[in-house]
N, CA, C and O atoms as CSV, one atom per row, in Angstrom:
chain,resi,resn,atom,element,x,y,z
A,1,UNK,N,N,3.894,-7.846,-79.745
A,1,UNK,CA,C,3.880,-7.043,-78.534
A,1,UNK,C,C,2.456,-6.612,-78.178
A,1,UNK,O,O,2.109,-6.688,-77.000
A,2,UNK,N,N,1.566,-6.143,-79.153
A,2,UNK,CA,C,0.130,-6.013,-78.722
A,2,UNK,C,C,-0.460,-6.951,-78.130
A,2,UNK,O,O,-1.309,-6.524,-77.347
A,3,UNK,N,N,-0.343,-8.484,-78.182
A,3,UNK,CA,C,-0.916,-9.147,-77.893
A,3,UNK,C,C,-0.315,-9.447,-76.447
A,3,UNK,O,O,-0.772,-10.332,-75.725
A,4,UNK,N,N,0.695,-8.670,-76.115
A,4,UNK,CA,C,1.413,-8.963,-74.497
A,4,UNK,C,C,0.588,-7.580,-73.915
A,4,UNK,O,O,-0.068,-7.676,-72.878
A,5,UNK,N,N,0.661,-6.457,-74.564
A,5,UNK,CA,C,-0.259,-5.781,-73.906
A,5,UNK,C,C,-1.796,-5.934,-73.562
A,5,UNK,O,O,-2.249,-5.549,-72.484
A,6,UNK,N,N,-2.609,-6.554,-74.603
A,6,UNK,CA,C,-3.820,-6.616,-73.957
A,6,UNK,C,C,-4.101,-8.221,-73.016
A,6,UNK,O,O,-5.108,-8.595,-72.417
A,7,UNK,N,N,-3.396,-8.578,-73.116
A,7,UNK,CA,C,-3.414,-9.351,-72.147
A,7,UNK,C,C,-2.864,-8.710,-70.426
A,7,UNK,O,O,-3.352,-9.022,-69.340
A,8,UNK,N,N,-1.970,-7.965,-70.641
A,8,UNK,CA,C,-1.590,-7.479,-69.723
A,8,UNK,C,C,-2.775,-6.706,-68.983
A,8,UNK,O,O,-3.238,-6.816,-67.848
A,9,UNK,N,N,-3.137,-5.740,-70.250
A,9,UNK,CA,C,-4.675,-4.988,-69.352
A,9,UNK,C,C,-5.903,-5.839,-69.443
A,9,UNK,O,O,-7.036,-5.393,-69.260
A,10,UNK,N,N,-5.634,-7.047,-69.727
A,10,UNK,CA,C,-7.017,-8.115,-69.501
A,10,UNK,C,C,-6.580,-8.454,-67.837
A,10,UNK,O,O,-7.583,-8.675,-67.158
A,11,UNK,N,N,-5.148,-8.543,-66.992
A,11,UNK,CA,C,-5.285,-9.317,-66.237
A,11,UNK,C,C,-4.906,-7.654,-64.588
A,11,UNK,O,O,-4.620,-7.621,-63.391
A,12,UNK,N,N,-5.154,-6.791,-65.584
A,12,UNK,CA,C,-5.709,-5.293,-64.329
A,12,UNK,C,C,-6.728,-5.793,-63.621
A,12,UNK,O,O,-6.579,-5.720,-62.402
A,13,UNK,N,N,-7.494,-6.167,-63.922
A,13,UNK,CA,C,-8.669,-6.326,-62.829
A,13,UNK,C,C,-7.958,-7.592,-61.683
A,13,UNK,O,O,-7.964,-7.576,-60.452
A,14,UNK,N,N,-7.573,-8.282,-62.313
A,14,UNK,CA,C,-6.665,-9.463,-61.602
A,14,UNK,C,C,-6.048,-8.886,-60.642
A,14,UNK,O,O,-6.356,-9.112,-59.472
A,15,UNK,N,N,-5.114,-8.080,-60.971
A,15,UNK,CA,C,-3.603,-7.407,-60.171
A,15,UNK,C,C,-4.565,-6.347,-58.856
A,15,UNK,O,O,-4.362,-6.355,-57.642
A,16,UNK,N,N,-5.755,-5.399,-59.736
A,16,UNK,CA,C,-6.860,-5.255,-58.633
A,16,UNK,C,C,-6.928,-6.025,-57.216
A,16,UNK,O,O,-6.230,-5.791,-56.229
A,17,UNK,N,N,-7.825,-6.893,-57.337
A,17,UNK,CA,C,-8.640,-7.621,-57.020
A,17,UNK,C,C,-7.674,-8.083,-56.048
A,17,UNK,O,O,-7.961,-7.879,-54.868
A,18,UNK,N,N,-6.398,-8.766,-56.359
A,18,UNK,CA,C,-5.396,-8.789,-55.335
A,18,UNK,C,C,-4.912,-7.609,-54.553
A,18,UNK,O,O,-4.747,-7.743,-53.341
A,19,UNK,N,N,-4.776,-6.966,-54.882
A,19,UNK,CA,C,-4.725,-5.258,-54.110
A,19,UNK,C,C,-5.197,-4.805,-53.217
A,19,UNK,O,O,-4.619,-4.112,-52.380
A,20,UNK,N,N,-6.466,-5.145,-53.231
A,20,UNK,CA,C,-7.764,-5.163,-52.839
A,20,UNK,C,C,-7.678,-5.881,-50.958
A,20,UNK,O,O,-7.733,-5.463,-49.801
A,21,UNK,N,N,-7.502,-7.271,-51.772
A,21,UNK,CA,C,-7.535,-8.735,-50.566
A,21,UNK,C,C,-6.326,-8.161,-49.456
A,21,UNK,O,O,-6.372,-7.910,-48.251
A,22,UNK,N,N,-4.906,-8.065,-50.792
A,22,UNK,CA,C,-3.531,-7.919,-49.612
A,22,UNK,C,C,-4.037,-6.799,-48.651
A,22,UNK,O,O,-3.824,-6.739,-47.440
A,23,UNK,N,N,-4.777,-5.888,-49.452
A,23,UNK,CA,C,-4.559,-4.453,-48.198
A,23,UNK,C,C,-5.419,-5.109,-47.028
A,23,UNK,O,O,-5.057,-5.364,-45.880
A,24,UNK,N,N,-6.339,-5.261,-47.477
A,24,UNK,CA,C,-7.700,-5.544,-45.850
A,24,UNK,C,C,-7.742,-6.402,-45.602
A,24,UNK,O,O,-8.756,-6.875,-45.088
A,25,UNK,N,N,-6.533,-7.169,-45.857
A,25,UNK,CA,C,-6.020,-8.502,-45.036
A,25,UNK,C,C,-4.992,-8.143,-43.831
A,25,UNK,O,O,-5.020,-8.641,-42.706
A,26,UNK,N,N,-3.851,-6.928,-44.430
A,26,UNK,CA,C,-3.147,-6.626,-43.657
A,26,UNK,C,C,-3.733,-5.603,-42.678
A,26,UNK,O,O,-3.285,-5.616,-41.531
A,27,UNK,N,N,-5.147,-4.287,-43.157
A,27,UNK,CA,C,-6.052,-4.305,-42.147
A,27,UNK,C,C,-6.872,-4.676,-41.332
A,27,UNK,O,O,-7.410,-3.963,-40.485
A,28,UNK,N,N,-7.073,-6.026,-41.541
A,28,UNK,CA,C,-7.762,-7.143,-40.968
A,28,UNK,C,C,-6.849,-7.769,-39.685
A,28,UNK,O,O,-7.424,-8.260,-38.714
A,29,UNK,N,N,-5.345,-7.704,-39.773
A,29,UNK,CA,C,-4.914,-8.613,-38.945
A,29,UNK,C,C,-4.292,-7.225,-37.867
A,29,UNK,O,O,-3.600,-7.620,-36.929
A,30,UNK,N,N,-4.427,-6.253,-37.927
A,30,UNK,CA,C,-3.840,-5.380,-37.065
A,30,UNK,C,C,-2.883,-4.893,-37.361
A,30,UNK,O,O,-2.186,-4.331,-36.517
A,31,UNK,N,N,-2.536,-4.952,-38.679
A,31,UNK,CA,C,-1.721,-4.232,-39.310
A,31,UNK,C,C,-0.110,-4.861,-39.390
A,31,UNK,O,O,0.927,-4.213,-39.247
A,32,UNK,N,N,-0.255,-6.397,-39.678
A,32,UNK,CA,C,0.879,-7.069,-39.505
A,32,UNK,C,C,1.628,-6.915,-40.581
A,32,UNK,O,O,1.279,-6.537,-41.699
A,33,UNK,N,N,3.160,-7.365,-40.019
A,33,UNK,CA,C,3.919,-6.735,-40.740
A,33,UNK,C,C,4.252,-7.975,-41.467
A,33,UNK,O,O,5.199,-7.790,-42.230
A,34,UNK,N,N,3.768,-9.230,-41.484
A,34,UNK,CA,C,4.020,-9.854,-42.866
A,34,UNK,C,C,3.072,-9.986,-43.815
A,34,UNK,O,O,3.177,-10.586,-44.885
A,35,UNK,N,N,1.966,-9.294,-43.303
A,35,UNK,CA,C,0.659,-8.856,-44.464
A,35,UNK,C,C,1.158,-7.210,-45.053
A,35,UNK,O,O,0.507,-6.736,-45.984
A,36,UNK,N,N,2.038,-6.601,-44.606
A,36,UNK,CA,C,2.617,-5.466,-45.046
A,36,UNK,C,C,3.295,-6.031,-45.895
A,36,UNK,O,O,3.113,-5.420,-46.947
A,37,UNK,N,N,4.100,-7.002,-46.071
A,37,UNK,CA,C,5.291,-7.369,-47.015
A,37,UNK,C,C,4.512,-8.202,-47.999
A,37,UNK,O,O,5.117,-8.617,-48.987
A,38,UNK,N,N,3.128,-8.517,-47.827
A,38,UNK,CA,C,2.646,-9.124,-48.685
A,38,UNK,C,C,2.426,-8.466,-49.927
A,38,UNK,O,O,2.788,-8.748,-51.069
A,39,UNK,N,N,1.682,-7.425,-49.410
A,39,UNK,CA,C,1.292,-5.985,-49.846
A,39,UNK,C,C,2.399,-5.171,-50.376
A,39,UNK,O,O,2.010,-4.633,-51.413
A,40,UNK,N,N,3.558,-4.869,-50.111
A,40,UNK,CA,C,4.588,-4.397,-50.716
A,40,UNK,C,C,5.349,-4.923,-51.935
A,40,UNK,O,O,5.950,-4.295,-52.808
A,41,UNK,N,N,5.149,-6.383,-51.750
A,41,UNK,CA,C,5.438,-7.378,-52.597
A,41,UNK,C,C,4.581,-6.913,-54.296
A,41,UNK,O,O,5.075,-6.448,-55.323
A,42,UNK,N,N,3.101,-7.313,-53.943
A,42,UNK,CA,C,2.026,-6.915,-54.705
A,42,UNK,C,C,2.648,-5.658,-55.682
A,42,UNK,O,O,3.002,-5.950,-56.824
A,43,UNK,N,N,2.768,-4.255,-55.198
A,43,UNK,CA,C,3.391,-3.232,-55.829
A,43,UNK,C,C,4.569,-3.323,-56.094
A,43,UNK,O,O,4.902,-2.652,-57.072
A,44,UNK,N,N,5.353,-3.892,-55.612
A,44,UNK,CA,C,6.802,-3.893,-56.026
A,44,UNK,C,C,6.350,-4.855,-57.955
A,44,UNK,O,O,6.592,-4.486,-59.104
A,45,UNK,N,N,5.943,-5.582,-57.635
A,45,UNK,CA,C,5.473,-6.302,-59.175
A,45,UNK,C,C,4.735,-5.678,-59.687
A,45,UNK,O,O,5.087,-5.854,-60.854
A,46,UNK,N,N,3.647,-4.816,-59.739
A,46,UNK,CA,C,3.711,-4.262,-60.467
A,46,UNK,C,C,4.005,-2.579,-61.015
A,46,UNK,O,O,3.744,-1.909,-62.014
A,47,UNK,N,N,4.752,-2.372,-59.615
A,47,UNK,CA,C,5.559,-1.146,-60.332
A,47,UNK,C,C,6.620,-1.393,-61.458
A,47,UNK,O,O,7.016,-0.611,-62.322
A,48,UNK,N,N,7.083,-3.093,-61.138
A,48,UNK,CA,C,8.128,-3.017,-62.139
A,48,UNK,C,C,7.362,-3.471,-63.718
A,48,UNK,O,O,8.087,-3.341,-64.704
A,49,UNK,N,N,6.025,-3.957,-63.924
A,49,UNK,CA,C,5.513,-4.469,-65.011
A,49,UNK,C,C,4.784,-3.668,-65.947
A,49,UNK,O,O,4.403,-3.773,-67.113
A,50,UNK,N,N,4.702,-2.450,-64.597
A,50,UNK,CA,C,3.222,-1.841,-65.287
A,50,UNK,C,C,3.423,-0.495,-66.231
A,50,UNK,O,O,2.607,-0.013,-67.017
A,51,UNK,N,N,5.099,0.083,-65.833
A,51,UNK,CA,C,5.692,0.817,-67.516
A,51,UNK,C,C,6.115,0.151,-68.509
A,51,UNK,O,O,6.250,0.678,-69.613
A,52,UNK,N,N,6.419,-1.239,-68.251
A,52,UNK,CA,C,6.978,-2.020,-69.588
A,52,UNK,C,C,5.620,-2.310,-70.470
A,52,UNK,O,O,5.687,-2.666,-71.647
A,53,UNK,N,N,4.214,-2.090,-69.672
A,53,UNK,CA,C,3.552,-1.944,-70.926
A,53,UNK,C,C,2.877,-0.883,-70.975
A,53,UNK,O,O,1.674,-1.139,-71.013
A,54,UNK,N,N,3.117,0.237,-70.992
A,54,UNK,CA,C,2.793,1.866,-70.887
A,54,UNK,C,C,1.934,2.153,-70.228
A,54,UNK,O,O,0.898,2.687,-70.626
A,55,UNK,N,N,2.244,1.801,-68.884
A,55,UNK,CA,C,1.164,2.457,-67.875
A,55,UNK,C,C,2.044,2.927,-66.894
A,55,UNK,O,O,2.154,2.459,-65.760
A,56,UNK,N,N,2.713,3.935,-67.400
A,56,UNK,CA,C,3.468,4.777,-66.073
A,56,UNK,C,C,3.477,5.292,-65.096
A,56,UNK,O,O,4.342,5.332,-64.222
A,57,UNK,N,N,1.623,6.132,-65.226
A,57,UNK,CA,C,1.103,6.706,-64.354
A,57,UNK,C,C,0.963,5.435,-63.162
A,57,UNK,O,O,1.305,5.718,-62.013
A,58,UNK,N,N,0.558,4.319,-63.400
A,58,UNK,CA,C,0.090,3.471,-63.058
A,58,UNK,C,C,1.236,2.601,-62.098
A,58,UNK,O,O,0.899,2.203,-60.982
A,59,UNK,N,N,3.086,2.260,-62.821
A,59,UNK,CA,C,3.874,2.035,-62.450
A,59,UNK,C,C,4.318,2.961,-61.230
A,59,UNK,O,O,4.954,2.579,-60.247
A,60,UNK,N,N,3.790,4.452,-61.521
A,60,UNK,CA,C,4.517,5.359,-60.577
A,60,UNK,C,C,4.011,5.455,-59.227
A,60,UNK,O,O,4.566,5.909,-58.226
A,61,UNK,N,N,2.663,4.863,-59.394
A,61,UNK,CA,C,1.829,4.804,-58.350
A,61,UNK,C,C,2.087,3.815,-57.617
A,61,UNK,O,O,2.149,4.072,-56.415
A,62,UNK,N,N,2.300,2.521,-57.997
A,62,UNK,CA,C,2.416,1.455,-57.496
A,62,UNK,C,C,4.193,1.490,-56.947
A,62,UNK,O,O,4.467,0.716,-56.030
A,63,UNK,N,N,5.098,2.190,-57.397
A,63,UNK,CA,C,6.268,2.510,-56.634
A,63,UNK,C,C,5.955,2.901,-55.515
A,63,UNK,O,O,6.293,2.213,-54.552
A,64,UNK,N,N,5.237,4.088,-55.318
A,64,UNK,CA,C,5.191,5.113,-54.257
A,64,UNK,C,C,4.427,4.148,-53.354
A,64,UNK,O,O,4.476,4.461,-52.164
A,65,UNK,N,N,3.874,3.270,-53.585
A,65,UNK,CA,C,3.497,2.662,-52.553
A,65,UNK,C,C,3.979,1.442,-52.208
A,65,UNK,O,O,3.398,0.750,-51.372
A,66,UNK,N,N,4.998,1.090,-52.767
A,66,UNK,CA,C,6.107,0.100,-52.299
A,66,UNK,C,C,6.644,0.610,-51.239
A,66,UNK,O,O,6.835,0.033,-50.169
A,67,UNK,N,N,7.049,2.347,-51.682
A,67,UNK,CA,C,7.903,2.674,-50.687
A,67,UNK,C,C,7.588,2.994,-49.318
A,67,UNK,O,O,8.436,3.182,-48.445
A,68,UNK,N,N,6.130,3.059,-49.132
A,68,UNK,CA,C,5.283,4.187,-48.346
A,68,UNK,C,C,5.608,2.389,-47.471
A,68,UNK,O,O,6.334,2.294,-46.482
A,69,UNK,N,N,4.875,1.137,-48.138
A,69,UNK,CA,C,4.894,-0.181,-47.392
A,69,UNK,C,C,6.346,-0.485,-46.826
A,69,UNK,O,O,6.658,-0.929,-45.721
A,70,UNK,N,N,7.127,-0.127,-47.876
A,70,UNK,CA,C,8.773,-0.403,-47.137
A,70,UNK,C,C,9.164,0.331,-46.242
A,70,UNK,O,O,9.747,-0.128,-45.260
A,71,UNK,N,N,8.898,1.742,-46.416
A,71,UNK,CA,C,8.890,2.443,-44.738
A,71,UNK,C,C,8.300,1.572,-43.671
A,71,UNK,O,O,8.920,1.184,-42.681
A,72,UNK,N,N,7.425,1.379,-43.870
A,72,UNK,CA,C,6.121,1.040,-42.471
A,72,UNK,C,C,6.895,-0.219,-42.017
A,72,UNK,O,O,7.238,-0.548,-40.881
A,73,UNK,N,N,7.081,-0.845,-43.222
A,73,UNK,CA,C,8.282,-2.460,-42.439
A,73,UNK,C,C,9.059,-1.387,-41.594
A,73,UNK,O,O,8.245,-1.102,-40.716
A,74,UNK,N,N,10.224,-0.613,-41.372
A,74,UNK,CA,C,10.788,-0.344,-40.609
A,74,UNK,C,C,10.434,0.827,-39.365
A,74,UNK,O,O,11.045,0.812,-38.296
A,75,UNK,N,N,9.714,1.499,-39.576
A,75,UNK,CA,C,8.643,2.408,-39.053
A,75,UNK,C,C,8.071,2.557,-38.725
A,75,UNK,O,O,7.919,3.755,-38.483
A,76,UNK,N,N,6.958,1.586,-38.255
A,76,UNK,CA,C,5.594,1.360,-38.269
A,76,UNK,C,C,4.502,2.890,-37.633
A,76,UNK,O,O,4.869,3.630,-36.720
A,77,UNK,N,N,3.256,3.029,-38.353
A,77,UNK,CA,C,3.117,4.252,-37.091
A,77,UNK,C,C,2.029,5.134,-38.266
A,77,UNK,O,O,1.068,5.802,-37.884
A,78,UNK,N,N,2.523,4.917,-40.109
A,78,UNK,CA,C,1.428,6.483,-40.509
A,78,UNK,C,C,0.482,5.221,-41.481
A,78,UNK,O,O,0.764,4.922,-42.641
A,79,UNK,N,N,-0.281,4.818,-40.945
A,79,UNK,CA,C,-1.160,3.966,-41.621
A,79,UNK,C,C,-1.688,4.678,-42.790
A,79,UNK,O,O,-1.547,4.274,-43.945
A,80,UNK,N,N,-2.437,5.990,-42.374
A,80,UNK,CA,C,-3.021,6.451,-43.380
A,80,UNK,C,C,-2.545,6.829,-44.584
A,80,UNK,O,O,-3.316,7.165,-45.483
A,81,UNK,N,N,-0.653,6.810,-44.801
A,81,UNK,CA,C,-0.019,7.383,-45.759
A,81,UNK,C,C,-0.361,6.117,-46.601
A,81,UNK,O,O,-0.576,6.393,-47.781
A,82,UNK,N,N,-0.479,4.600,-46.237
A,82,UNK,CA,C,-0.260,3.540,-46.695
A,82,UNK,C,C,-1.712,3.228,-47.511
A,82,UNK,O,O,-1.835,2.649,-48.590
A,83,UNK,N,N,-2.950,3.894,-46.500
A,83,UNK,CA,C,-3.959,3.874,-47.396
A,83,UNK,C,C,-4.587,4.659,-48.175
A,83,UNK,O,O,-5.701,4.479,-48.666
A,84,UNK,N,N,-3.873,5.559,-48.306
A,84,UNK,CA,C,-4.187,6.987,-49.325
A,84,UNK,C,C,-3.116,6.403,-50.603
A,84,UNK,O,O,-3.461,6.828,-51.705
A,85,UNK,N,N,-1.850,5.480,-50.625
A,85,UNK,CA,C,-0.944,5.192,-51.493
A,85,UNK,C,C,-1.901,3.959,-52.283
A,85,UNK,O,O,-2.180,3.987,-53.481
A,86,UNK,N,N,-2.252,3.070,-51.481
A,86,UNK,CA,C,-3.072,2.025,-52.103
A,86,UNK,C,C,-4.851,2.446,-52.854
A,86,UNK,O,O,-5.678,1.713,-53.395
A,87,UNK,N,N,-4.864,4.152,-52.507
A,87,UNK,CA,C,-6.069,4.079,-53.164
A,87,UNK,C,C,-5.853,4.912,-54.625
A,87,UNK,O,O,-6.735,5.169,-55.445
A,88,UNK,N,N,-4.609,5.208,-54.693
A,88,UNK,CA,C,-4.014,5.762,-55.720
A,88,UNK,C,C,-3.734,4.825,-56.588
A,88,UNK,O,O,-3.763,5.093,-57.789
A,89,UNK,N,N,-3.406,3.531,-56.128
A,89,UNK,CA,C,-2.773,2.368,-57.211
A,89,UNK,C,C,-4.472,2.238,-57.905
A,89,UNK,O,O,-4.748,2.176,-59.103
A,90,UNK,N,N,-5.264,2.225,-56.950
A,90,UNK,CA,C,-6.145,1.118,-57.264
A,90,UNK,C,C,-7.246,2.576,-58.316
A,90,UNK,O,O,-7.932,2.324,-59.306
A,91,UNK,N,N,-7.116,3.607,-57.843
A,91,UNK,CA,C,-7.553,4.997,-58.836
A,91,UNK,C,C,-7.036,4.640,-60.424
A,91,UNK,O,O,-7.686,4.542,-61.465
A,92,UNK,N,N,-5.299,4.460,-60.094
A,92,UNK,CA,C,-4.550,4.418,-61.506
A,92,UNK,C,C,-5.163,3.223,-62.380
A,92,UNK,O,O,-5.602,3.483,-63.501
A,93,UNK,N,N,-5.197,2.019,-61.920
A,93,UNK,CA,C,-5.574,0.625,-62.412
A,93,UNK,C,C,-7.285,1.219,-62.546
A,93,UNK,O,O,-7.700,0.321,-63.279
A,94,UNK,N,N,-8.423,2.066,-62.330
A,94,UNK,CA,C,-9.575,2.232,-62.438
A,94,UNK,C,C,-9.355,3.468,-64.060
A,94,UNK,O,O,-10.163,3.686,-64.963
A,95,UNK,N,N,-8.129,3.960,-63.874
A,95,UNK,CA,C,-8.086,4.798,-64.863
A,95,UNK,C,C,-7.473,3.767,-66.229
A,95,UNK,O,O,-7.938,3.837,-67.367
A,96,UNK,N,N,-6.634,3.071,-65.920
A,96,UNK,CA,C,-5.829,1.942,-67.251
A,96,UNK,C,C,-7.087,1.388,-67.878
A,96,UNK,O,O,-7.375,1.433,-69.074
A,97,UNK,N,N,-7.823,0.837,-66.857
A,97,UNK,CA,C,-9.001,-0.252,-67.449
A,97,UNK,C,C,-9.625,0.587,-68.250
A,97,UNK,O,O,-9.938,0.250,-69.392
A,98,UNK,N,N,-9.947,2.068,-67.639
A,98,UNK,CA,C,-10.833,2.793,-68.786
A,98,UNK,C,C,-10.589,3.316,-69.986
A,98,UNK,O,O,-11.235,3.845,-70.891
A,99,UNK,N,N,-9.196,2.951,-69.693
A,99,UNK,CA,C,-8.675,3.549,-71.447
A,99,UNK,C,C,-8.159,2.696,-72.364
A,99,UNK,O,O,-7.479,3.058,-73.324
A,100,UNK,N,N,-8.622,0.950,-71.966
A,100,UNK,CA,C,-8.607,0.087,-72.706
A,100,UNK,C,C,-9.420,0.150,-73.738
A,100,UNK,O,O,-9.439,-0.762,-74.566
C-alpha cells in the first residue's frame, strides 16, 4: 500500500497541472459549459481518489468543487464561487505535496 501511496503523491503535481489547463481553458473559452464538465470531471476523480490515500482535506476540497462546477452546469451565473473552489483544490494539492 505505501508504494500506491507515493506514487499517488508523485502524480499531485500531475492531477495539478491538469487543474490548472481544465480551469483557464474553460476561462479561456467564455466559460463553456463543456469545458465546465471537463473541469468537474477533473474533481469528481479526484475527490473520489484523493481520501483513499489520506488526503481528505484534499478530497473535501476537490468535492466542493465538483459541486460548485455541477451547479454552474445547471445555473450558470457565480463564476467567482467556481474560482475561489478551484483555488482551494489547487491550495490543498500545494499543501499534500508539502507534506510529502
Amino acid at each position: 500500500m505505501d508504494a500506491l501511496r507515493q506514487r499517488y503523491a508523485a502524480s499531485l503535481a500531475d492531477k495539478r497541472a491538469a487543474l490548472v489547463e481544465a480551469w483557464e481553458a474553460w476561462r479561456a473559452s467564455d466559460y463553456s459549459t463543456v469545458r465546465l464538465r471537463e473541469l468537474a470531471m477533473l474533481a469528481h476523480r479526484l475527490a473520489g481518489s484523493a481520501g483513499s490515500y489520506g488526503y481528505d482535506e484534499l478530497g473535501a476540497r476537490a468535492s466542493a468543487l465538483d459541486r460548485v462546477a455541477s451547479a454552474l452546469q445547471d445555473a450558470p451565473g457565480d463564476n467567482a464561487r467556481l474560482d475561489d473552489a478551484v483555488r482551494a483544490v489547487l491550495a490543498a494539492i500545494d499543501t499534500a505535496q508539502a507534506r510529502r
